[in-house]
C-alpha positions in Angstrom: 35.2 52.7 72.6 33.8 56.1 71.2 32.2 55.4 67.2 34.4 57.2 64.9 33.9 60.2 62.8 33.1 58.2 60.0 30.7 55.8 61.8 28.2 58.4 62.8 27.4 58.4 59.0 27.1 54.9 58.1 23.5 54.6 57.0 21.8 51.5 58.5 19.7 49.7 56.3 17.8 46.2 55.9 20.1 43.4 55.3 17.6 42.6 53.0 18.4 45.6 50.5 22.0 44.3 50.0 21.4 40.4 49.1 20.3 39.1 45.8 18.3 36.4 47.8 18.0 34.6 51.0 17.6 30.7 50.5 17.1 28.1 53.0 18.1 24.3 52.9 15.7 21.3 52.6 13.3 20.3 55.5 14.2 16.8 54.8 17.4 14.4 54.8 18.6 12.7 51.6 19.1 9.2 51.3 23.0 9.2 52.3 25.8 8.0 49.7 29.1 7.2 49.7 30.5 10.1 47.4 29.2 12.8 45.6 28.3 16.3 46.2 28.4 17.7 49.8 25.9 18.0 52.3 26.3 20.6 54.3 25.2 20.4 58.3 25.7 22.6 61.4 28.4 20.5 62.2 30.6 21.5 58.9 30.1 25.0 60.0 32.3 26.4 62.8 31.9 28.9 65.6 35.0 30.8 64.4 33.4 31.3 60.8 34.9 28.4 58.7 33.8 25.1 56.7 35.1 22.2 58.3 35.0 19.2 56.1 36.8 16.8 57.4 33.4 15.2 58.2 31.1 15.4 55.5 27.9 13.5 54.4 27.6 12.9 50.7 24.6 13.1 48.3 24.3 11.0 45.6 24.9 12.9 42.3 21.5 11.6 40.7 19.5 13.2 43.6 21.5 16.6 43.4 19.7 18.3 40.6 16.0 17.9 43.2 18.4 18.7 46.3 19.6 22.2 44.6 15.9 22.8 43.1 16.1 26.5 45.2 19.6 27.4 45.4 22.9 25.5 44.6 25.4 27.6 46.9 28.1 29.2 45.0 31.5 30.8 45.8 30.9 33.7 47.8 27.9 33.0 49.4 27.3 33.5 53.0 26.0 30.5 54.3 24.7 30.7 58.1 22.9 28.5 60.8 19.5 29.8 61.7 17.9 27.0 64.3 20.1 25.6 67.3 23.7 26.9 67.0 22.6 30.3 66.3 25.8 32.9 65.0 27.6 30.5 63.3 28.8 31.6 59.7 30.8 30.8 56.8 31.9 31.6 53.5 31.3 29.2 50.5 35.1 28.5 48.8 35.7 28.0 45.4 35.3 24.8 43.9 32.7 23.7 46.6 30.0 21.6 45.2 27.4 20.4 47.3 23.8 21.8 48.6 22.4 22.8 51.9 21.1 20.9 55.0 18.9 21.6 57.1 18.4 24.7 59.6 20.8 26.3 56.9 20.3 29.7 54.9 22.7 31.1 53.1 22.8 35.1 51.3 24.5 36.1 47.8 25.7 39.6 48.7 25.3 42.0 46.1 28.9 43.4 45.0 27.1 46.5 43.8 25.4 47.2 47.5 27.6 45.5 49.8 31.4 43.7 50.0 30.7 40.4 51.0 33.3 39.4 53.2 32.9 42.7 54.9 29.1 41.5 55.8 31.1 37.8 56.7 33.1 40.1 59.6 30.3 42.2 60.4 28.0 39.0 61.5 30.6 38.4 64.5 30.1 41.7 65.5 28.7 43.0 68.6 25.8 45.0 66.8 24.6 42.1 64.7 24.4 40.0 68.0 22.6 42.3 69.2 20.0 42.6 66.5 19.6 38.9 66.4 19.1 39.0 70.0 16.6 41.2 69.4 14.4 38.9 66.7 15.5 35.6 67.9 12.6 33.0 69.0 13.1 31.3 71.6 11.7 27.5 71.8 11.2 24.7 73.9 14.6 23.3 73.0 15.9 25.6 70.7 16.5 28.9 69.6 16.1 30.2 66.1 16.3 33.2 63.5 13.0 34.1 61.7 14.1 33.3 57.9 10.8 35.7 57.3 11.7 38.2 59.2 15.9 38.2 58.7 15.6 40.6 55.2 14.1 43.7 58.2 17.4 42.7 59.8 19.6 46.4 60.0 22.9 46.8 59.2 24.9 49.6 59.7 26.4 50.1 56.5 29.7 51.8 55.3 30.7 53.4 52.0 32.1 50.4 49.8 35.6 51.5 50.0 35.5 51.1 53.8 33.8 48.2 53.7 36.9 46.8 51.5 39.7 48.2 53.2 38.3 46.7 56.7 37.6 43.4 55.0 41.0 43.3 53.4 42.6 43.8 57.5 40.7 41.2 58.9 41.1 39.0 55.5 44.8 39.4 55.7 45.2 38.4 59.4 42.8 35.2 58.3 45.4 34.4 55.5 48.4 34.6 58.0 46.9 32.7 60.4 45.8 30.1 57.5 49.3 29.8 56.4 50.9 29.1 59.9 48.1 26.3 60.4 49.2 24.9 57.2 52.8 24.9 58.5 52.2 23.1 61.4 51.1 20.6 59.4 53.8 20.4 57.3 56.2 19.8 60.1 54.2 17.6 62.1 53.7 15.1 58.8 57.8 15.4 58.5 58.2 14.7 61.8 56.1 11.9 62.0 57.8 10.4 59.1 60.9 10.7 60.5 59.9 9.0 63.8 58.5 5.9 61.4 61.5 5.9 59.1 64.2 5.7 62.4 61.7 3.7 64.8 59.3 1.8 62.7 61.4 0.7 59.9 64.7 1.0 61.4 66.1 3.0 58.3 68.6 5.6 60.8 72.2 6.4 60.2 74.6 3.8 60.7 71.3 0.9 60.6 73.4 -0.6 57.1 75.7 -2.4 59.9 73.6 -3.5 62.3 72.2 -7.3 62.8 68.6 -7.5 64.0 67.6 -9.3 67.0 64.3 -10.5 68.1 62.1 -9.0 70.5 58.3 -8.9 72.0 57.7 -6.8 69.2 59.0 -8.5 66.0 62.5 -7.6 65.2 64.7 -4.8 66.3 68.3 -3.9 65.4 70.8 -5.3 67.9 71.6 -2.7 70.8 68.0 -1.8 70.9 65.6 -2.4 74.0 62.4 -3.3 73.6 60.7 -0.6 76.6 57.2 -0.9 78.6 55.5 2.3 79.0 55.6 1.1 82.7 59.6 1.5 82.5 58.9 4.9 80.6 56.4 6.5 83.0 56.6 8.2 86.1 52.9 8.6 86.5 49.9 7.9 84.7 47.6 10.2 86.4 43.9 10.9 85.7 42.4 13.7 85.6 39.5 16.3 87.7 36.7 18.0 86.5 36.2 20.4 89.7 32.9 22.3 90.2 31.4 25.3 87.7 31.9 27.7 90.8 33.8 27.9 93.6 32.9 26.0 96.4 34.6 26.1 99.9 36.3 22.6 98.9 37.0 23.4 95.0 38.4 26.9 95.3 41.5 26.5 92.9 40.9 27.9 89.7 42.2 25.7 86.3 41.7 25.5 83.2 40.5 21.7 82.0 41.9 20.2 78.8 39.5 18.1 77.2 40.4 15.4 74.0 37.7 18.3 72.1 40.8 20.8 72.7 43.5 18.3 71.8 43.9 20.4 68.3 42.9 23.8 69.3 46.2 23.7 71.6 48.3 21.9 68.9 47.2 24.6 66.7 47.3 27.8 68.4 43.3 28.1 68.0 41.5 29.9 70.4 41.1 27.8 73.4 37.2 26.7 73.9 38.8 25.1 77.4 36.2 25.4 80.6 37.5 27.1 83.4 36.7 24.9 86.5 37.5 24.9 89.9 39.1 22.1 91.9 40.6 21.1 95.3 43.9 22.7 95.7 45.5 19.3 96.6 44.0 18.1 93.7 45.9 20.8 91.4 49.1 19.8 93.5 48.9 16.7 92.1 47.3 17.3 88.3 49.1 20.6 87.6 50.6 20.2 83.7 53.9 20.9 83.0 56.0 21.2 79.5 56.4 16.8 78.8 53.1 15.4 79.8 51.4 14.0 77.2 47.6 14.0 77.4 45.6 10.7 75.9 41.8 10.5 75.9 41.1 7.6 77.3 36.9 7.9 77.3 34.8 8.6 73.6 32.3 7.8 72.1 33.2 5.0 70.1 30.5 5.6 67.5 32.8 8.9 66.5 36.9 7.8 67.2 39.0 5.7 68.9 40.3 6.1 72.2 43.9 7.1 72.4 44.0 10.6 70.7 47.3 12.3 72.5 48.4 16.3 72.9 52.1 16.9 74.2 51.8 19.5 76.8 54.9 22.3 75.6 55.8 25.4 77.3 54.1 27.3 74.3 51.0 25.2 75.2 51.0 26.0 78.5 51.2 29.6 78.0 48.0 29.6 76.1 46.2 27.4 78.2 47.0 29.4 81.6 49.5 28.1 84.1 47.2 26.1 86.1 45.8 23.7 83.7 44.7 20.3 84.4 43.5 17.5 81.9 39.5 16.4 82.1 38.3 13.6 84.4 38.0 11.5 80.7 41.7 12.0 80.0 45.3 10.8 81.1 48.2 12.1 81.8 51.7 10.3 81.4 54.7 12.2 83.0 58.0 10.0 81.5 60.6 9.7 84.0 63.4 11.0 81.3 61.3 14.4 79.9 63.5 14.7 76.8 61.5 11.4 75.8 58.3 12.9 75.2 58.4 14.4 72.0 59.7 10.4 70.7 56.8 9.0 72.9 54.4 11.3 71.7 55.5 10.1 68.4 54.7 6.8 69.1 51.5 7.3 70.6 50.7 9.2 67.8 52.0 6.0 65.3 49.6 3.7 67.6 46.4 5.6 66.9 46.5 6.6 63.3 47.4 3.0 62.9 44.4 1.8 64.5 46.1 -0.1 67.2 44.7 2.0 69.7 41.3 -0.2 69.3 43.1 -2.9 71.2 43.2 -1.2 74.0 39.5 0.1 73.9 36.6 -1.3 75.5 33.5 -0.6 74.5 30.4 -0.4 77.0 26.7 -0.9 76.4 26.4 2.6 76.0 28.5 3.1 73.2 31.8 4.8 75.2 34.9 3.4 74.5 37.6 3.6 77.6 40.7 3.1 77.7 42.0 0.3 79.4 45.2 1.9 80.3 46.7 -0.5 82.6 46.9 -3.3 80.2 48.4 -0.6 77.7 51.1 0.8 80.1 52.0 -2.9 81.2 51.9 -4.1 77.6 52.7 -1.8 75.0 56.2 -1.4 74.0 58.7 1.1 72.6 61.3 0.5 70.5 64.4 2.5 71.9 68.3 2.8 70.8 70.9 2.4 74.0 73.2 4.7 72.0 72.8 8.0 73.7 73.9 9.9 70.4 71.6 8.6 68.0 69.0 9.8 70.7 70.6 13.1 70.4 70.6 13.0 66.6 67.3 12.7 66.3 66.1 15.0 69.0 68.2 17.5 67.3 66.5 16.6 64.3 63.0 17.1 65.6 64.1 20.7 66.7 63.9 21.1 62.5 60.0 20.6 62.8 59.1 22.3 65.9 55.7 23.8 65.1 54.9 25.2 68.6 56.5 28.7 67.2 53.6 28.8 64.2 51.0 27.7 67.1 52.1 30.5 69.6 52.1 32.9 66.4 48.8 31.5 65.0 47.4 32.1 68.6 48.8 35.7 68.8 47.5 36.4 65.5 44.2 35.2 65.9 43.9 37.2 69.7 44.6 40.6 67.5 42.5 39.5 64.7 39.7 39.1 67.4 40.3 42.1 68.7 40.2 44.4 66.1 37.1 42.9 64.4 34.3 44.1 66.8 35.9 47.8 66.2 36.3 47.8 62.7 33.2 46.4 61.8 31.5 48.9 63.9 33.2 51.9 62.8 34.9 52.5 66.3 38.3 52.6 64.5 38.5 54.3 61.4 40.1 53.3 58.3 39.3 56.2 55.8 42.5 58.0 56.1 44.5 54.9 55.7 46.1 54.0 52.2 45.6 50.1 51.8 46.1 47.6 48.8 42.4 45.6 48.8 43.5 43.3 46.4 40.8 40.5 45.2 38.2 39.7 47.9 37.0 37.1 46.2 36.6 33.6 48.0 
C-alpha cells in the first residue's frame, strides 16, 4: 500500500532519542520464593504483546531492593525480549510490582518525544521487523538484539498528535477485544456453576421432592442413571499429525488442534494452529464437526494434568477452517446424542479442575503424562436425569451463557485490529484529517 501524504514527512530518528533509558534485567536467577514481587521471564511475555501472569515466579521481598538496583519497571514501560524469542513486547500495567529477568530490556518513553503506546504498536510493525532484522545477531542457538547497539535503532517518527490518534485506534480495538475476553469468562464461570449446582449437588427444580438412591458414584436423586462415557460415546478417536508438506500420500490440507490452542479457540484468539497435511482417508475419518469435544490426553506432567477439553462449536470451526483435525496427542469424543455435549463438556471440565483427571494419568520415565482413556471411557461416570424436560431446562439455560458469540466477535475484532496496525503505524493510512477523542493513554 502507497505511504500516505503525511508519512513521506515523518522524520526517522534513533529510538534512542525518544527514551529516558534503556535497562536490561539481571544475568543471574534469584533464589525463588513463594510470594512476593514478580519476576518477570520470556514466558510472562506474549507474542501478541501482553503480560501473561498466570504463571509467575516470585522474589522474595528482602532480595527486591538488590534485584531492582538498575531499574524497578514502572507503569508505562515498554518491556521487550532481546535474546531467544526475539519481537515479543509488552506494556508494564499499573499496580505491577516486580523486576526483570533475564534476556529482558525494557524503555521509559519520553511523553515529551514520543507517545508510548504508539512506539508499543509500532514494534509489531513491518518496518521495525525489518530494522531488527537488519541488527540482529545471529548465534549458535539463538538469536539476539544488540542492547549496545538498539539506541542507533531508527524509527520513523510522526507528529505527537498522530502518534496519539493512531494509538488511541489500535488501543480502542485492544479494549473491545479485552472486554469480550472478560465476558467469556463470565459466562463460562456461570455456566460452570450451574452444571455443579444441577449435577454435582443435585440442587435443580423440583430436586425438594425427590428421594436419593445409591449409585457407583455415591448418591443420586431417584430417576437418575448413573451413565459410562462408553454408553455416551460414539467414538473416541485419536488424532493425525500429517507431514509439514504435501506428500503424494498426505495431500489433504487441515488445520491440527493442539491442547496449546485449547484457549486460543475458546477465546476467539488468533489461532497459532499448524497447518499440516494428512491422508485423505485419514481426514474422512478425523474431520471435526460442531459436538466433538477435544481432551489432551499426552503432557508433560511436570506443567498440567492430562485431561484439558475444548468443545468443538460451529463458531469454532469457522475459525479454525473446515478441515480441522485434533493433534496425534489429543482425543476426540463424538457423543451418540450431540445435544449432550455442551453437559459433557461440563463434566469433563468439573473432572479436571477437580484434579480427578490425575487418576486417569500415567506418568512415564520421561516425565509425559497420557491418558489412559480406556480405563476413563469404561469407568467414569455421568450423572444424568431420565426426565427429558429437565434436560431441556437446562440446555435452555445454558443458551443464557453462550460465549461463542464474544469468541467469534473477539476473533473478528482482533483480525481488523491486525490488519490495520502495520498501516497505521507506518503512515500508509492517514489519520490527520480525522477528528478523534484520544482520551488518557496511560497504562
Amino acid at each position: 500500500m502507497d505511504m500516505s501524504e503525511e508519512q513521506r514527512t515523518w522524520p526517522r530518528v534513533p529510538i534512542g532519542s525518544v527514551y529516558d533509558r534503556l535497562y536490561d534485567g539481571p544475568h543471574a536467577t534469584p533464589r525463588p520464593s513463594d510470594s512476593g514481587p514478580i519476576f518477570l521471564g520470556i514466558g510472562n511475555i506474549t507474542e501478541d504483546g501482553h503480560l501473561d501472569l498466570s504463571t509467575v515466579r516470585h522474589i522474595d521481598d528482602e532480595d527486591f531492593p538488590r534485584w531492582t538496583k538498575r531499574v524497578e519497571p514502572r507503569a508505562g514501560d515498554i518491556v521487550f525480549v532481546y535474546e531467544a524469542a526475539l519481537h515479543r513486547y509488552a506494556i508494564i500495567p499499573t499496580g505491577f510490582r516486580g523486576c526483570l529477568g533475564r534476556r529482558l530490556a525494557l524503555i521509559r518513553p519520553d511523553p515529551k518525544k514520543a507517545e508510548g503506546r504508539f512506539l508499543f504498536y509500532y514494534f509489531f510493525g513491518h518496518d521495525w521487523r525489518r530494522t531488527v532484522a537488519k541488527h540482529m545477531l545471529s548465534g549458535a542457538t539463538v538469536d539476539r538484539i544488540p542492547l549496545t547497539d538498539f539506541p542507533t535503532f531508527d524509527v520513523g517518527l510522526p507528529p505527537l498528535p498522530t502518534q496519539r490518534k493512531i494509538a488511541a485506534i489500535l488501543s480502542a480495538y485492544d479494549d473491545l477485544i479485552e472486554n469480550n475476553t472478560r465476558r467469556i469468562a463470565i459466562l463460562e464461570e456461570m455456566a460452570r456453576l450451574l452444571y455443579r449446582e444441577w449435577f454435582v449437588e443435585f440442587r435443580f427444580p423440583g430436586h425438594e421432592h425427590l428421594e436419593t438412591v445409591d449409585s457407583q458414584i455415591g448418591p443420586i436423586p431417584a430417576g437418575w442413571s448413573c451413565a459410562p462415557y462408553a454408553d455416551l460415546l460414539e467414538s473416541a478417536s485419536g488424532g493425525d499429525w500429517g507431514t509439514e508438506e504435501p506428500t503424494e500420500k498426505d495431500k489433504c490440507a487441515v488445520t491440527v488442534i493442539r491442547g496449546a490452542d485449547f484457549d486460543d479457540v475458546r477465546l476467539g484468539n488468533e489461532l497459532r494452529a499448524p497447518k499440516r497435511y494428512i491422508s485423505c482417508q485419514s481426514l474422512e475419518r478425523r474431520r471435526l464437526r460442531s459436538g466433538d469435544i477435544l481432551v489432551e490426553n499426552s503432557v508433560n506432567a511436570s506443567s498440567r494434568c492430562v485431561g484439558k477439553s475444548l468443545l468443538i462449536t460451529e463458531g469454532a470451526l469457522r475459525r479454525m477452517g473446515d478441515e480441522a483435525i485434533c493433534a496425534s496427542f489429543c482425543k476426540a469424543f463424538r457423543l451418540k446424542n450431540p445435544r449432550l455435549a455442551p453437559l459433557i463438556y461440563l463434566h469433563l471440565r468439573y473432572l479436571y479442575e477437580e484434579g480427578r483427571m490425575a487418576f486417569y494419568q500415567h506418568v512415564a520415565t520421561n516425565g509425559i503424562g497420557n491418558f489412559q482413556a480406556t480405563r476413563f471411557i469404561e469407568s467414569e461416570r455421568v450423572s444424568l436425569p431420565r426426565d427429558a424436560e429437565l434436560l431441556c431446562q437446562f440446555t435452555s439455560h445454558l443458551a443464557n451463557f453462550t460465549s461463542s458469540v464474544y469468541a467469534d466477535r473477539a476473533s473478528n475484532l482482533r483480525r481488523t485490529r491486525n490488519l490495520l496496525l502495520p498501516n497505521l503505524v507506518c503512515g500508509a493510512l492517514g489519520v490527520q484529517d480525522l477528528d478523534i477523542e484520544v482520551g488518557d493513554l496511560s497504562a
